[in-house]
C-alpha positions in Angstrom: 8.6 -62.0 -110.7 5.2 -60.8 -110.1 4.1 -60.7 -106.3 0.8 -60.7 -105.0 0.8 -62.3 -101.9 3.5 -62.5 -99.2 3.1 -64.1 -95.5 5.8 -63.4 -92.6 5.9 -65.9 -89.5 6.6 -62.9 -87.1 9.8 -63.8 -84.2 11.6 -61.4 -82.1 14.5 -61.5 -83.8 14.1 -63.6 -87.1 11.5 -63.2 -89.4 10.4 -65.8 -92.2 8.7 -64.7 -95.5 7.1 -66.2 -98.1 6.2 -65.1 -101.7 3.4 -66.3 -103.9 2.3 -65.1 -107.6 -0.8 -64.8 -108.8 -1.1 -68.6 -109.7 -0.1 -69.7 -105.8 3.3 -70.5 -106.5 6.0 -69.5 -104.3 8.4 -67.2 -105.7 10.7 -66.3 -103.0 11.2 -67.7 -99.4 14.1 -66.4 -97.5 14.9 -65.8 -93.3 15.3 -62.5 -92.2 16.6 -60.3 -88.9 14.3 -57.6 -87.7 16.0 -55.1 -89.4 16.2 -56.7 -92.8 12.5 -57.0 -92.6 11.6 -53.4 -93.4 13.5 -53.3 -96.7 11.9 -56.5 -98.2 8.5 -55.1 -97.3 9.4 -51.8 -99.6 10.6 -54.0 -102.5 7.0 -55.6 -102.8 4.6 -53.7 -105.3 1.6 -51.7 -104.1 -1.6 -53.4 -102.6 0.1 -57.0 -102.0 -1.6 -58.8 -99.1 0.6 -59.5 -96.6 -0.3 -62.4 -94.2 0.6 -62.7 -90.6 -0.1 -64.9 -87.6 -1.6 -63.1 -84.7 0.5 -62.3 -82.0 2.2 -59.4 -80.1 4.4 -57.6 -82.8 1.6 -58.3 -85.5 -0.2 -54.9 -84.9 2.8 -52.9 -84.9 3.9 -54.5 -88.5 0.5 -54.6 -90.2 0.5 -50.7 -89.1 3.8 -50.1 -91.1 3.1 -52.2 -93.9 -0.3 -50.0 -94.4 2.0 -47.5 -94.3 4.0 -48.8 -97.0 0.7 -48.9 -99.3 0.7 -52.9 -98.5 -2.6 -55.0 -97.4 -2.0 -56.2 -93.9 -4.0 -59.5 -93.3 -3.5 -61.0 -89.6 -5.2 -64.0 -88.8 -5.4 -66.1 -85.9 -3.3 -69.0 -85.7 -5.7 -71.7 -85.3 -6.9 -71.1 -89.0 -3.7 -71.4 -89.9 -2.6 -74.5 -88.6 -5.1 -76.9 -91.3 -2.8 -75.0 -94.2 0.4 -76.5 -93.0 1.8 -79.6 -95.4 3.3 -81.3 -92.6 1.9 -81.4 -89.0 4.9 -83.5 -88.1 7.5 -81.0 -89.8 6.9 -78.1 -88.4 9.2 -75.0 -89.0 9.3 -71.6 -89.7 9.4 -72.3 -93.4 6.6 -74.3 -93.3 4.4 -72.0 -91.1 5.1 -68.9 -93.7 4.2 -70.8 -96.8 1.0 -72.3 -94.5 0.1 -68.8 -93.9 0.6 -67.3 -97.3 -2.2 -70.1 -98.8 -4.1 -69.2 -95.8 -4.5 -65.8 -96.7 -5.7 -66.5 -100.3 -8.8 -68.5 -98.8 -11.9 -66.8 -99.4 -13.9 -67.2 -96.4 -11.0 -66.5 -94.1 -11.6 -64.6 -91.0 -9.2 -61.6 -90.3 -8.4 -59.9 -87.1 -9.3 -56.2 -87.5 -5.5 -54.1 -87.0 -5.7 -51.9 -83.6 -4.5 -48.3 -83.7 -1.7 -46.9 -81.6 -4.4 -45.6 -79.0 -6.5 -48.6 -78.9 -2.8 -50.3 -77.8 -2.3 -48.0 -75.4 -5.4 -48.1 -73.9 -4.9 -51.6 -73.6 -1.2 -51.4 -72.4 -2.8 -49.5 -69.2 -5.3 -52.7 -68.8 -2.6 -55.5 -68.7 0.2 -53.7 -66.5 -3.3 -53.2 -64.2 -3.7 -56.9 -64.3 -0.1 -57.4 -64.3 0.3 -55.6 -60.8 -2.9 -57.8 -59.6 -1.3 -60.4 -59.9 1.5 -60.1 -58.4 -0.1 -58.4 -55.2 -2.4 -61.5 -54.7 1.1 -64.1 -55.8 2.7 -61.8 -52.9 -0.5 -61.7 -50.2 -0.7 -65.7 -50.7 3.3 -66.1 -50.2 3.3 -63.5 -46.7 0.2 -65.5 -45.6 1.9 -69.3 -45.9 4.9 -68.0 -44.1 2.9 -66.3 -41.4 1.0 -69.3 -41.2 4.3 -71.5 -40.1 4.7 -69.5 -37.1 1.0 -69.7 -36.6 -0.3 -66.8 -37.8 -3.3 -67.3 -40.1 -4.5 -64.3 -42.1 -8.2 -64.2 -43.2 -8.3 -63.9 -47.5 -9.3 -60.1 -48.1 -6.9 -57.8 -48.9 -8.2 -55.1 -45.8 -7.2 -58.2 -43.5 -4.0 -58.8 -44.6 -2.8 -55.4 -44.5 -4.3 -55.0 -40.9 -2.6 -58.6 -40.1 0.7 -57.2 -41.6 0.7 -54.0 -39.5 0.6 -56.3 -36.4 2.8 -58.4 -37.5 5.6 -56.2 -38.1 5.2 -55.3 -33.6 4.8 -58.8 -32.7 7.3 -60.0 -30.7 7.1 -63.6 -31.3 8.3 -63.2 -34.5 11.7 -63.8 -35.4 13.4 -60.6 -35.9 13.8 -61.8 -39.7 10.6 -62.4 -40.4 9.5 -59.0 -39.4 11.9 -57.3 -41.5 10.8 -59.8 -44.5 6.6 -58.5 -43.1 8.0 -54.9 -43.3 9.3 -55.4 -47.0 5.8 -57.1 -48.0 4.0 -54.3 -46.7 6.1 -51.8 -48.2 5.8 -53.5 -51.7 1.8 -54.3 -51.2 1.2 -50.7 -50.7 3.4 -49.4 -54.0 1.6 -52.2 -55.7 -2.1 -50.5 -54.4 -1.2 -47.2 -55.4 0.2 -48.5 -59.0 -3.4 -50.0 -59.3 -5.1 -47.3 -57.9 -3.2 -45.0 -60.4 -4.5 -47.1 -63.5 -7.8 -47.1 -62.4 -8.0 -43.1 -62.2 -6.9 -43.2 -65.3 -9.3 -45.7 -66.9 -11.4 -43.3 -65.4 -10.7 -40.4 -66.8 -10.1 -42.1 -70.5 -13.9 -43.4 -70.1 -15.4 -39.8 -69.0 -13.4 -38.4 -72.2 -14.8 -40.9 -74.6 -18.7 -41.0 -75.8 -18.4 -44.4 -76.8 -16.8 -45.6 -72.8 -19.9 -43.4 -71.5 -22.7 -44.9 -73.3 -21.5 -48.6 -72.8 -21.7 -47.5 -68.9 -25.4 -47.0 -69.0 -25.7 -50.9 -69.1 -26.0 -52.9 -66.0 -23.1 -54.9 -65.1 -20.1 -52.8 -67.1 -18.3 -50.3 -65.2 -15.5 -48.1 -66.2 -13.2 -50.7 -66.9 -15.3 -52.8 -68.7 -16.3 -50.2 -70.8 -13.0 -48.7 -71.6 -11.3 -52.4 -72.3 -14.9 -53.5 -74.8 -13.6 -50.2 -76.3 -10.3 -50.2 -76.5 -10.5 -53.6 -77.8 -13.2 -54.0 -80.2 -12.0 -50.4 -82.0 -14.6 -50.3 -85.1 -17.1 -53.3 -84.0 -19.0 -53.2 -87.7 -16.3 -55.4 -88.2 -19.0 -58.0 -86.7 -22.0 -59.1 -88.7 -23.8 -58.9 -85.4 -23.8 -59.0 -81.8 -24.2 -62.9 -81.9 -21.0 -63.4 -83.7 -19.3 -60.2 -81.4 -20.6 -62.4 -78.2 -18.6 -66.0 -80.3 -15.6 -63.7 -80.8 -15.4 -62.7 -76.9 -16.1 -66.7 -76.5 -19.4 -66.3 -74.7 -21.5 -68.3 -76.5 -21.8 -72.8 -76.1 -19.7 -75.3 -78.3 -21.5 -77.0 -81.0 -21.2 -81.1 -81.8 -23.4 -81.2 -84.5 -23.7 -84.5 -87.2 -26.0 -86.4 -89.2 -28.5 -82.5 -88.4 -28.4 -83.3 -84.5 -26.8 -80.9 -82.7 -25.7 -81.1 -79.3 -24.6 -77.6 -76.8 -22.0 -78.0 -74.5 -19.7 -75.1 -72.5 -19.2 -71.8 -73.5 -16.0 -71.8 -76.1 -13.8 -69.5 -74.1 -12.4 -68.5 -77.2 -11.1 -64.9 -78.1 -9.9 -62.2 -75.5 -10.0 -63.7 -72.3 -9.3 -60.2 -70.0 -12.7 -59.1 -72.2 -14.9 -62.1 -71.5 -13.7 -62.0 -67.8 -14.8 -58.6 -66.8 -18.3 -58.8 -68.7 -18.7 -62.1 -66.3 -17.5 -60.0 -63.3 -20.0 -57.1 -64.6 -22.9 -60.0 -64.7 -22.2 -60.8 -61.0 -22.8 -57.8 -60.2 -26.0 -57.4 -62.5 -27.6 -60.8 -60.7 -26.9 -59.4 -57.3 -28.7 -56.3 -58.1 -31.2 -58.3 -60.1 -32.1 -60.6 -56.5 -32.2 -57.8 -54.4 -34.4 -55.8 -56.4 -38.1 -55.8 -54.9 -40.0 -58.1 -57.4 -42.3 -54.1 -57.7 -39.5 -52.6 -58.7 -37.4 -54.6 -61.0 -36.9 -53.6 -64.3 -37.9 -56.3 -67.5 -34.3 -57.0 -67.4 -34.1 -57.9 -64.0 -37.3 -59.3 -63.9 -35.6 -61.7 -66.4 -32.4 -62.3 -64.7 -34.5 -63.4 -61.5 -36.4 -66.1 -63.6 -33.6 -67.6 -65.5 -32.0 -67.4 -62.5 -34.5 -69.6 -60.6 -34.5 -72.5 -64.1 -30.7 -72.7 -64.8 -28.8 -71.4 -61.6 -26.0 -69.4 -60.8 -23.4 -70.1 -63.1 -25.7 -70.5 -66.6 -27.3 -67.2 -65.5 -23.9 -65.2 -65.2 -23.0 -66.5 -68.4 -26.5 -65.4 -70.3 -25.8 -62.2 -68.4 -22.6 -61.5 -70.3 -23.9 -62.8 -73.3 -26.4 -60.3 -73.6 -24.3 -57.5 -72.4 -21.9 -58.3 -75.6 -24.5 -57.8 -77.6 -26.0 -55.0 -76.5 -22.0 -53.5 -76.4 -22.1 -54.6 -80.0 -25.0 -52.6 -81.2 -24.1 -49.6 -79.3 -20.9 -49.3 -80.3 -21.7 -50.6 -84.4 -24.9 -48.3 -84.7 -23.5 -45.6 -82.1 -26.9 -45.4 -80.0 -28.0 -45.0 -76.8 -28.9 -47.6 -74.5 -32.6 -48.0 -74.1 -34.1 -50.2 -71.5 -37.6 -49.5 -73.1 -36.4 -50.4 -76.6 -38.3 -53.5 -77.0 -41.3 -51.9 -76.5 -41.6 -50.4 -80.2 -40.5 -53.9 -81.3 -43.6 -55.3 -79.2 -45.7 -52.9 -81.5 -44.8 -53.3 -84.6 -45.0 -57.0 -84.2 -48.6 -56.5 -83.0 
């Protein structure tokens, strides 16, 4: 039984695999707990490529199969979806044997495997947006009950912890409700300090890293943008270029193209979502600076904000914003330079 290509649809729990030869055929094909997974990854023979779908535990696996002296592949699992036989029958056997023909393909894309530390980094970023969330899903909950015994709370976070610390006094208020009030505010403040805790320590991760400190000298990415593009990216020369960096993030329009007419619509919103968010929230920023900049003083970037600003509006602009950050992220990090807002310059003269 020679193996040279295996696939695993990844489960909490149970784990199906797939074995090919050399000639595509499938070998072996079995269902697996967690812990029985392991030992059929040691029984396969040095350098097999071992497929996998994208997803939380893919990471973790393709960095003990390279341990093993395997070939980790992970792809994502809209490429693998045409490989399945049966779109009706789907099933964990049929999703392992779709993935290990999608891994033979030639032109497939592969995610690039994150380190231990690029994980962690990101671990801090999602229990940040994690706590978020659940301080506005708790702010919006307070305010509707308030709001039945006629207390209306204005949206920002400063007002609802000065309406709260009223609220708790207020005598019109059922003794319950005030205790439920107390509670809230007790909770909203842990939840402020937990988010005020992860952003010292994005912090402090960006002023330890080169890379984090660079990618702050661009307009519109602070701290936390810079430490996420980072921590997420890891090597970016996994990119041909910043165009297909800015596709990957999902920054860049949908194409309907036939019969060599091509039509743009939306951006794709494809790829890392917490990514393309904060480079958006980073270009609102940049246009704000950008239109309150004297038109004396504005930089050639801003100067160029302000007129696409004036021919597409808001929105379009934000977008073309965030594109071009991406890029430029993409050639800092891939060609480890410097930003340099006069760099165009020595491409002005050697073009004249």
């Amino acid at each position: 039984m020679n193996i040279t290509t295996a696939a695993a649809d990844l489960a909490k729990n149970l784990i199906t695999v797939c074995a090919q030869d050399a000639t595509g055929r499938t070998v072996e094909r079995r269902d697996l707990r967690r812990d029985g997974f392991l030992p059929w990854l040691r029984r396969l023979p040095a350098n097999c490529v071992v497929g996998m779908e994208a997803c939380s535990a893919s990471h973790y696996w393709a960095r003990e199969m390279a341990a093993m002296g395997l070939e980790p592949r992970i792809m994502a699992a809209e490429f693998v979806q045409p490989f399945r036989k049966s779109r009706a029958g789907k099933n964990d056997r049929n999703d392992a044997e779709a993935i290990a023909i999608a891994v033979r393909e030639a032109n497939m894309r592969f995610v690039a495997v994150k380190s231990t530390e690029q994980q962690a980094r990101l671990a801090r970023h999602r229990v940040r947006e994690g706590w978020k969330e659940e301080r506005t899903a708790l702010g919006n909950r307070i305010r509707g009950l308030l709001a039945e015994f006629g207390v209306v709370i204005p949206r920002s976070q400063a007002a609802l912890g000065r309406a709260l610390a009223e609220a708790v006094h207020d005598e019109c208020l059922p003794e319950s409700v005030r205790e439920l009030v107390r509670t809230a505010r007790e909770h909203l403040e842990v939840l402020a300090k937990r988010i005020a805790e992860c952003d010292r320590a994005i912090g402090q991760s960006c002023r330890d890293d080169p890379a984090t400190r660079r990618l702050q000298e661009l307009c519109g990415v602070g701290p936390t943008s810079a430490d996420a593009a980072v921590a997420t990216v890891g090597d970016a020369r996994a990119f041909r270029n910043g165009r297909q960096f800015a596709a990957w993030v999902g920054l860049t329009p949908r194409q309907f193209s036939s019969g060599g007419s091509t039509r743009l619509g939306g951006i794709t919103r494809r790829g890392d979502a917490y990514l393309r968010t904060l480079l958006v929230q980073g270009a609102r920023s940049a246009l704000k600076s950008a239109l309150q900049c004297a038109p004396e003083r504005a930089s050639r970037l801003q100067q160029w904000i302000v007129q696409l600003h004036g021919r597409v509006g808001y929105q379009k602009t934000l977008i073309a914003i965030a594109n071009k950050n991406a890029r430029v992220i993409w050639a800092l990090l891939a060609r480890e330079e410097t930003y340099n807002p006069e760099a165009w310059k020595s491409y002005a003269t050697k073009e004249g």
